[in-house]
C-alpha positions as CSV (number, residue, x, y, z in Angstrom):
1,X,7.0,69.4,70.6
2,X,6.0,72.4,68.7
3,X,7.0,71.9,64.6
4,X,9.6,75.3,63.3
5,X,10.6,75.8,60.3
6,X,14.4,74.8,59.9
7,X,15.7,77.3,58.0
8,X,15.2,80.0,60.0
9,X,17.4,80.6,63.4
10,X,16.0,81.4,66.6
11,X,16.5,85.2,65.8
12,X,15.1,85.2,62.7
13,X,17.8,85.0,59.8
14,X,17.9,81.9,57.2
15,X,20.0,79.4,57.8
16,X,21.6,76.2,56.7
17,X,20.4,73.2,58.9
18,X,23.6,72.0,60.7
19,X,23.5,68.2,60.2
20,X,27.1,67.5,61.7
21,X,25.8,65.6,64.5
22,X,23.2,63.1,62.8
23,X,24.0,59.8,61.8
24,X,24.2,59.0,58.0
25,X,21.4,56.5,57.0
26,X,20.1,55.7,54.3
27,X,17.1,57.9,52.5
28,X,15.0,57.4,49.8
29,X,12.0,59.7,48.4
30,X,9.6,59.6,45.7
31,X,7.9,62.7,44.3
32,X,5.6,62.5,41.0
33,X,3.9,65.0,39.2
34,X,1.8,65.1,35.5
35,X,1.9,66.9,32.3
36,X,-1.8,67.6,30.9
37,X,-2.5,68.1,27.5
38,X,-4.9,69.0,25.1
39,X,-6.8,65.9,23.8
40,X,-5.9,66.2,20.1
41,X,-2.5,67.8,21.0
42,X,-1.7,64.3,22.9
43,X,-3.1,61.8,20.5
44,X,-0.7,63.5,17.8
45,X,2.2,63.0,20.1
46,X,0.8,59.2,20.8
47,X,1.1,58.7,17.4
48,X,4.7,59.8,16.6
49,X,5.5,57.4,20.2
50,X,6.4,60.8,21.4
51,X,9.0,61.8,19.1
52,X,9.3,65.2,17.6
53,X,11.4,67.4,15.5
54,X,14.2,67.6,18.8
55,X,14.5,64.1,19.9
56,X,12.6,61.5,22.0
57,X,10.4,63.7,24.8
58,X,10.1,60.8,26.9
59,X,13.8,60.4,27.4
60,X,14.9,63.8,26.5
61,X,12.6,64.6,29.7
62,X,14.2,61.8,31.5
63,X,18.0,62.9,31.1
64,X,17.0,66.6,31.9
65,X,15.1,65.4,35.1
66,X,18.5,63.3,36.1
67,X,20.7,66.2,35.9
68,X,18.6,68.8,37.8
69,X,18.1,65.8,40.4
70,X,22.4,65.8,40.7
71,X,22.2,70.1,40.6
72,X,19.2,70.4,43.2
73,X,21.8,71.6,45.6
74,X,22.6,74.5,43.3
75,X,19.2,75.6,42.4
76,X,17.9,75.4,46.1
77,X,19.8,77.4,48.1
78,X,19.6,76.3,51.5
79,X,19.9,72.6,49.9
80,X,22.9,70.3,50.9
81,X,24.6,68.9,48.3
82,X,24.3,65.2,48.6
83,X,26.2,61.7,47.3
84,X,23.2,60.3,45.3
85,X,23.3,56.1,45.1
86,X,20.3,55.9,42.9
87,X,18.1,58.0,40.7
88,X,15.3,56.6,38.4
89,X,12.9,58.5,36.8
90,X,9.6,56.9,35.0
91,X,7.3,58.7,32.8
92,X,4.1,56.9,31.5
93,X,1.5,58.4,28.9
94,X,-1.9,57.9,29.9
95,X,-4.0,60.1,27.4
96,X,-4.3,63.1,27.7
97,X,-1.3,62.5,30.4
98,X,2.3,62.3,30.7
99,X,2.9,60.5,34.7
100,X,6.0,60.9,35.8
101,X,8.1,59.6,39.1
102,X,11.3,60.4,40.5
103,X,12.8,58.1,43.1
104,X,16.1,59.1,44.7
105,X,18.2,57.1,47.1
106,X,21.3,57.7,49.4
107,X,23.3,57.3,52.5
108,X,23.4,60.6,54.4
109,X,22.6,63.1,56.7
110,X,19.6,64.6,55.5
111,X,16.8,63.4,53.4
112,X,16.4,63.4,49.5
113,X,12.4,65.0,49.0
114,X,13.8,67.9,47.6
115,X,15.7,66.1,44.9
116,X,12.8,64.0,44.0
117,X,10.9,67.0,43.4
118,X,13.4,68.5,41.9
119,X,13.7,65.6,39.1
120,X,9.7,65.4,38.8
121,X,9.5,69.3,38.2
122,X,13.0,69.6,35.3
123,X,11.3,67.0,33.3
124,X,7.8,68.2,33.0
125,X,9.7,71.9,32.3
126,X,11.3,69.8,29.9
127,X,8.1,68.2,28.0
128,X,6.7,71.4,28.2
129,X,9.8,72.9,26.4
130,X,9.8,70.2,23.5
131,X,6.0,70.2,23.0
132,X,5.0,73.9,22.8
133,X,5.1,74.3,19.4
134,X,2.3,72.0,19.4
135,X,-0.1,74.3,21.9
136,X,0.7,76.2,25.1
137,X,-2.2,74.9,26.6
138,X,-0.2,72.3,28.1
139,X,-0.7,71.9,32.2
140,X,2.3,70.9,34.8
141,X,0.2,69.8,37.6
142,X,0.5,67.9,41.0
143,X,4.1,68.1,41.9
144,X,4.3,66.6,45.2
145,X,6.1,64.4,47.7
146,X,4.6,60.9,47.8
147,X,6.7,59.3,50.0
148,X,10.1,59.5,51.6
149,X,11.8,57.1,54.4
150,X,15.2,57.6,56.6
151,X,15.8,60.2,59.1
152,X,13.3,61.3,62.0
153,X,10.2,60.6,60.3
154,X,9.0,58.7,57.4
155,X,5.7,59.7,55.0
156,X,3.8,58.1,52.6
157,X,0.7,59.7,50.9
């Protein structure tokens, strides 16, 4: 079976996948992703336990990363908008880096990677956004999809 891309019909025009005919299951993907930053720039931020002038970072970064995961559908535009069961997003310092996860779960049609990434990606914007005063040499690095299962085919990294 030769692999297509889905959002593009036969004749060549984008497209929304039609998912009428598959059978709801349940899904579940996990994307991570880091936040790099300057060695001195990081053990400041260490030392305040990531608090600055606007807030907590870490769960600023979280709630920002929770609502982009519920609005993926309206950022992405050939997304489906999608019932969400579950959404948890962890994000652990590790100098000079801020991890961070996204897991999303739900019972549907199609799967839940792009939400995932989604969550991962609003909440490093969002560290980024609360930390620049300190240095714009900050990094967003190594978005990606580390595992996802439901639907044809599972992955795992």
């Amino acid at each position: 079976m030769k692999k297509q891309l889905s959002h593009i019909s036969e004749s060549g025009d984008l497209q929304m996948v039609d998912v009428t005919d598959k059978i709801s299951s349940a899904r579940v993907a996990t994307a991570s992703g880091k936040v790099i930053f300057p060695p001195a720039v990081f053990v400041e931020l260490e030392a305040l336990g990531f608090v600055g002038t606007k807030g907590s970072i870490i769960q600023t970064a979280v709630i920002a990363g929770i609502q982009a995961v519920k609005r993926t559908a309206d950022l992405i535009p050939l997304c489906h908008a999608l019932s969400l069961s579950k959404i948890d997003i962890q994000i652990e310092p590790e100098a000079p880096v801020l991890h961070i996860q996204c897991t999303v779960k739900c019972t549907e049609k199609t799967g839940v990677e792009m939400e995932a990434l989604t969550g991962v990606s609003v909440s490093a914007l969002t560290v980024y956004d609360m930390c620049k005063a300190l240095s714009h040499d900050i990094q967003i690095s190594d978005i990606r999809l580390e595992q996802k299962t439901g639907g044809k085919n599972d992955f795992k990294r």
